[in-house]
N, C-alpha and C positions, 0 to 999 in steps of 0.2 A: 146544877152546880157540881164543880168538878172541886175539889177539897186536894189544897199540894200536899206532896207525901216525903216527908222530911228526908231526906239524902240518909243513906244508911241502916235505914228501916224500910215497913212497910206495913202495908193495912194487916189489920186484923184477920184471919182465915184466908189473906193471897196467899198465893203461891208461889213460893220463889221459882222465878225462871233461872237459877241455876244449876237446879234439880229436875230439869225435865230432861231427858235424852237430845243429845245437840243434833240441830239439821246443819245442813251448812246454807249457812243465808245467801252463796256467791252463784249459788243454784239456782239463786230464784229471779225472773223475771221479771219487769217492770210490768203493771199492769195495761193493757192496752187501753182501756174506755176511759181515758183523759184527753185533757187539752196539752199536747206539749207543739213549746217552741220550735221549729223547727231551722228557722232563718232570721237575721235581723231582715229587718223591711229595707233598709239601705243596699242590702245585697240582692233585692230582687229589681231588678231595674224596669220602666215602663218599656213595657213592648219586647223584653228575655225571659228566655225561663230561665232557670236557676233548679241545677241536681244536687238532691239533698237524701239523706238517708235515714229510716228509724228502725234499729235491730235488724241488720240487713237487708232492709227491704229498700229500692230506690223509689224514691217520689220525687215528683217535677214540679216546681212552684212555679206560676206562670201570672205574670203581673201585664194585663191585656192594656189597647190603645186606651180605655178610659182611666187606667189607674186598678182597676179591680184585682185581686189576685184568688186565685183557684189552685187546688194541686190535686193531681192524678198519677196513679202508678207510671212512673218511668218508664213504659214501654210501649212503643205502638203494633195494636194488635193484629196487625200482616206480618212483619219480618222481626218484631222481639226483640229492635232495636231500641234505644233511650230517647224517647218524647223530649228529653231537656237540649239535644243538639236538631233540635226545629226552629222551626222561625215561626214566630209569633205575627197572627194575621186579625188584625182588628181584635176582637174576643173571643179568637180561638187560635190552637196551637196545631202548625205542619208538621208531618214527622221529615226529615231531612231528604229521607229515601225516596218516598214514591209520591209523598207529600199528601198522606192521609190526613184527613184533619178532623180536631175534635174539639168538643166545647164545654164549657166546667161544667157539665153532667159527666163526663167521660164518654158521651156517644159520639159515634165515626157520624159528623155529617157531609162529609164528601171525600168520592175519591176520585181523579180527576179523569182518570183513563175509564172509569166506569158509571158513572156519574150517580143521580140520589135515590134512581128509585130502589136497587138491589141492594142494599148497604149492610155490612156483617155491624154485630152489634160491637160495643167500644169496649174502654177500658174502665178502671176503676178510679170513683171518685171520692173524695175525704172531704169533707166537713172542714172549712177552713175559717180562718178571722186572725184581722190585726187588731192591736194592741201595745201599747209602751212601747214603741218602737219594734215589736214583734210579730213574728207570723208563727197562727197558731194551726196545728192540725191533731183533727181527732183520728186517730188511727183505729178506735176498735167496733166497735158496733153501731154505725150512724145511727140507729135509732135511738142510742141515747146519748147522743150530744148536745141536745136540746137541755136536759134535765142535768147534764154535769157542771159541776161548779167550775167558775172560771175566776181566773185569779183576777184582783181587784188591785190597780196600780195607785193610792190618795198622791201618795208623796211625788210619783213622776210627772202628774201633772202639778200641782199646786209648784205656784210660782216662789212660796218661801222654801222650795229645796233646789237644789242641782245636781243632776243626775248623771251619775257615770253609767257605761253599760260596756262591758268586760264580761269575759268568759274565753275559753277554748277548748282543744280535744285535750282530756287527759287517760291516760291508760291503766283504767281500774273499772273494778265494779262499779255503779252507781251507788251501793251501798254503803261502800267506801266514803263517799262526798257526805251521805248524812251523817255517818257517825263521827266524822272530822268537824264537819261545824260546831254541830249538836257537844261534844266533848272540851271544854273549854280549859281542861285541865293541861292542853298539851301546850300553851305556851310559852315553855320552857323550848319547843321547836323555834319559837322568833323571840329568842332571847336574846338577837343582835339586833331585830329590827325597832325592838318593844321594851326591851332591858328586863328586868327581874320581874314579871308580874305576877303577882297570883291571884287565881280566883276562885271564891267562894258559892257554893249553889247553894241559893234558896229555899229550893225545893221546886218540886214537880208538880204538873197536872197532866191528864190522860183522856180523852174522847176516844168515842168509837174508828175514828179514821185519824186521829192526831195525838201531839205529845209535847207541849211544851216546858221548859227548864229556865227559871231565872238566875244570875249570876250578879253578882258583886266583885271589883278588882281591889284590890290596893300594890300598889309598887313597894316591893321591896328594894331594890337598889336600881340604877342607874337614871340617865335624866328623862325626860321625856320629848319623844319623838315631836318633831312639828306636824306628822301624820293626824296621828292619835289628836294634838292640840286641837285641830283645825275639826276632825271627825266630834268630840265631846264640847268645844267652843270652849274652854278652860284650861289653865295653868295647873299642874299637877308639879310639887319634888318629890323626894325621894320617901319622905315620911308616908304612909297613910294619914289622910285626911278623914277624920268624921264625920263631915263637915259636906261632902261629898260623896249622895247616895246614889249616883247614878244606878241604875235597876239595865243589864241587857236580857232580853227575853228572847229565846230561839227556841223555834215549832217548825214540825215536821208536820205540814199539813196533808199530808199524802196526795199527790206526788211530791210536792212543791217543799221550799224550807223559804222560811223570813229568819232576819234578825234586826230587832228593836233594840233602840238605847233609847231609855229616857232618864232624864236630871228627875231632879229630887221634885222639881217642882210638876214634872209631869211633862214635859218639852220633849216630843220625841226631836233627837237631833241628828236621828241615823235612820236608817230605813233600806235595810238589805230584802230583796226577796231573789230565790233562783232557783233551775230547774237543771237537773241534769239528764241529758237525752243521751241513751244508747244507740249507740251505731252499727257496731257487728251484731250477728246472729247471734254470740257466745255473747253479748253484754259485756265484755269487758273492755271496751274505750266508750267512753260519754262525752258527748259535748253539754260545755257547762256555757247556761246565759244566765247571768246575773246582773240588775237592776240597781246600784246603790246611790242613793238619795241623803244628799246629806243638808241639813238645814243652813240658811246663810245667815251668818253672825249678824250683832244689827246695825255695826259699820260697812257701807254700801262698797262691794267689789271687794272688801276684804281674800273672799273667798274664790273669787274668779281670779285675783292675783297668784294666788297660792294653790289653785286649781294641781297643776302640773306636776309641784310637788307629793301633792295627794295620792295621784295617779300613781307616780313612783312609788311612794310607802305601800300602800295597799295593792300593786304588780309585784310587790316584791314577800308581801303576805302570800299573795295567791300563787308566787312559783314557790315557796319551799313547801305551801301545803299539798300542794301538787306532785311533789317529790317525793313526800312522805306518805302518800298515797300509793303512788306508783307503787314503792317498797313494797306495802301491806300485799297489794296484788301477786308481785311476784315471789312473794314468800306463799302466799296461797297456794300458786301453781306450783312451784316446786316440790312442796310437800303434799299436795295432789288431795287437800280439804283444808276447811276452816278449823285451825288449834289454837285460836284467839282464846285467851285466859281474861275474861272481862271482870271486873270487881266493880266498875262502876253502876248503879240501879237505872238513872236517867239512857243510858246506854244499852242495858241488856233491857228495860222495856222498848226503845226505839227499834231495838231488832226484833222485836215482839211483831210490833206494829211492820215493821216492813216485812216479815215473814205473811202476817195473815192477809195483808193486801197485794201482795204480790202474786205471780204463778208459775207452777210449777217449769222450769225450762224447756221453752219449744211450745207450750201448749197455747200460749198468746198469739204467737203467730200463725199454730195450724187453725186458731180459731177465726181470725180475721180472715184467714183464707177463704173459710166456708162461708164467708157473710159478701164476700165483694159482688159489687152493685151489674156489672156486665160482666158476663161472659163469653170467651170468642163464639162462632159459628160460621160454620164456613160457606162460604159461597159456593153452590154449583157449578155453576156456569159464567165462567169472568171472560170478556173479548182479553185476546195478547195483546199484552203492553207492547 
């Protein structure tokens, strides 16, 4: 049992993390030995590959004749060029150039000019799977991909939600992304989208790899959005209503973040979950996939009428939080470390928790370096092309 800790306070003999000498959290790397998204599945076409990136590394997702997809390092190991401008031959991938070929092991099983008995060995291969309309790769140590948790989608399949799936590049840390959802104080940013709202925390709970935070709204002035209406299934004025306990609960489950709404009676009506993938080498642009599920009223098509609208409100949530993002980044850079002054607890333990699972920068990647599954060797003796 994990016991919430009232906003404001804190356990008995903790420690306040505002008193320990500050790291700068924008240092620190995503962990590699997860499952991250790395492409919607609609982007990977039957029979293309498709070039994708994580923390500057290029990887090539390759969706073969049967449907199956596989991804290997982006390059083919003769000339160093990009495996994703090949052509896709049954259930394996040509490189453009000489038309090496290889199969979701990452082993070269043919090369045309030389044929199979001499073969140098391949490239590198990743542990892959779809999901909720995702493709998923494990970047850091195949050997435990097996044993990592993998995120659980109820509400995108179940037939009583309907799911949006939104995301794009934004240009920040990843860090950035958690302490923005995770902070629900900042709604005063979509004070034009959402009108007056404030919210109140519940309180917190804390696991070894996670962090979640409950909230309560009440509007103080303006009307209510038809976003919001359609997202909670109720009529909300200006008043707070008693009457009305909806509970939103957001967890950073490392890597990953959800956000839940439920009514008083226990209805989840919302169901966010999302990951944000690093791109450059410095981690500072992520692409965000996010899953939002929202339950259908129990007038039929209600919701599918009003779909479009939705889309609108909630693009229009996700571009100013995305601006307000960007900001934090480049106030970072400028000033060349993190002089965030936090007073919020739910927020300085979230950076807690992303501090100790994370890793030090650069060392993720020289670590996956030394684990990859082939490595080149060079042929002797090859006949002229």
């Amino acid at each position: 049992m994990h016991a919430a800790l009232p906003e404001g306070g804190r356990e008995a003999g903790s420690t306040d993390i505002s008193t320990k000498p500050p790291r700068d959290l924008r240092r620190v790397d995503i962990h590699p030995d997860h499952w991250y998204p790395l492409a919607w599945s609609r982007e990977v076409k039957r029979g293309k590959a498709h070039g994708v990136r994580f923390a500057g590394d290029p990887i090539v997702l390759v969706r073969t004749a049967s449907g199956k997809v596989f991804a290997l390092e982006d390059r083919c190991a003769h000339r160093q060029v990009p495996l994703s401008a090949g052509v896709v031959d049954g259930e394996s991938i040509r490189c453009c150039y000489h038309g090496w070929t290889y199969d979701c092991t990452g082993r070269c099983t043919d090369i045309p000019y030389l044929g199979r008995e001499r073969l140098p060995n391949g490239v590198r291969a990743y542990p892959c799977r779809e999901s909720g309309g995702l493709v998923f790769v494990f970047i850091g140590n195949p050997a435990r991909a097996q044993e990592a948790k993998f995120p659980e989608f109820g509400a995108v399949t179940d037939r009583a939600y309907k799911t949006r799936r939104f995301g794009g590049e934004v240009k920040c840390h990843y860090t950035f992304m958690h302490e923005n959802l995770m902070d629900m104080n900042h709604q005063f940013l979509h004070r034009r989208q959402m009108g007056n709202m404030r919210a109140r925390s519940l309180g917190r709970r804390r696991g070894e790899d996670w962090i979640e935070v409950d909230y309560t709204f009440a509007r103080e002035a303006g009307t209510q959005p038809i976003g919001e209406a359609l997202v909670f299934g109720q009529k909300r004025g200006t008043k707070p209503d008693e009457g009305h306990k909806d509970v939103m609960t957001i967890r950073t489950d490392y890597p990953y973040q959800t956000l839940k709404i439920r009514t008083k009676d226990d209805t989840m009506v919302m169901d966010l979950w999302i990951a944000y993938v690093p791109l450059d080498a410095e981690q500072r642009t992520n692409r965000t996939f996010g899953l939002l599920s929202i339950r259908r009223p129990k007038i039929p098509l209600v919701l599918d009428a009003a779909w479009p609208l939705l889309v609108w409100f909630t693009e229009r949530i996700f571009t100013e939080d995305r601006w307000i993002v960007e900001r934090e980044q480049e106030a970072h850079d400028r000033q060349g470390a993190d002089h965030n002054h936090e007073v919020f607890p739910v927020i300085n333990e979230l950076r807690a928790l992303l501090m100790e699972h994370g890793v030090p920068h650069g060392t993720g990647k020289g670590a996956a370096d030394t684990r990859r599954v082939h490595f080149i060797q060079p042929v002797e003796e090859l006949p002229a092309s």
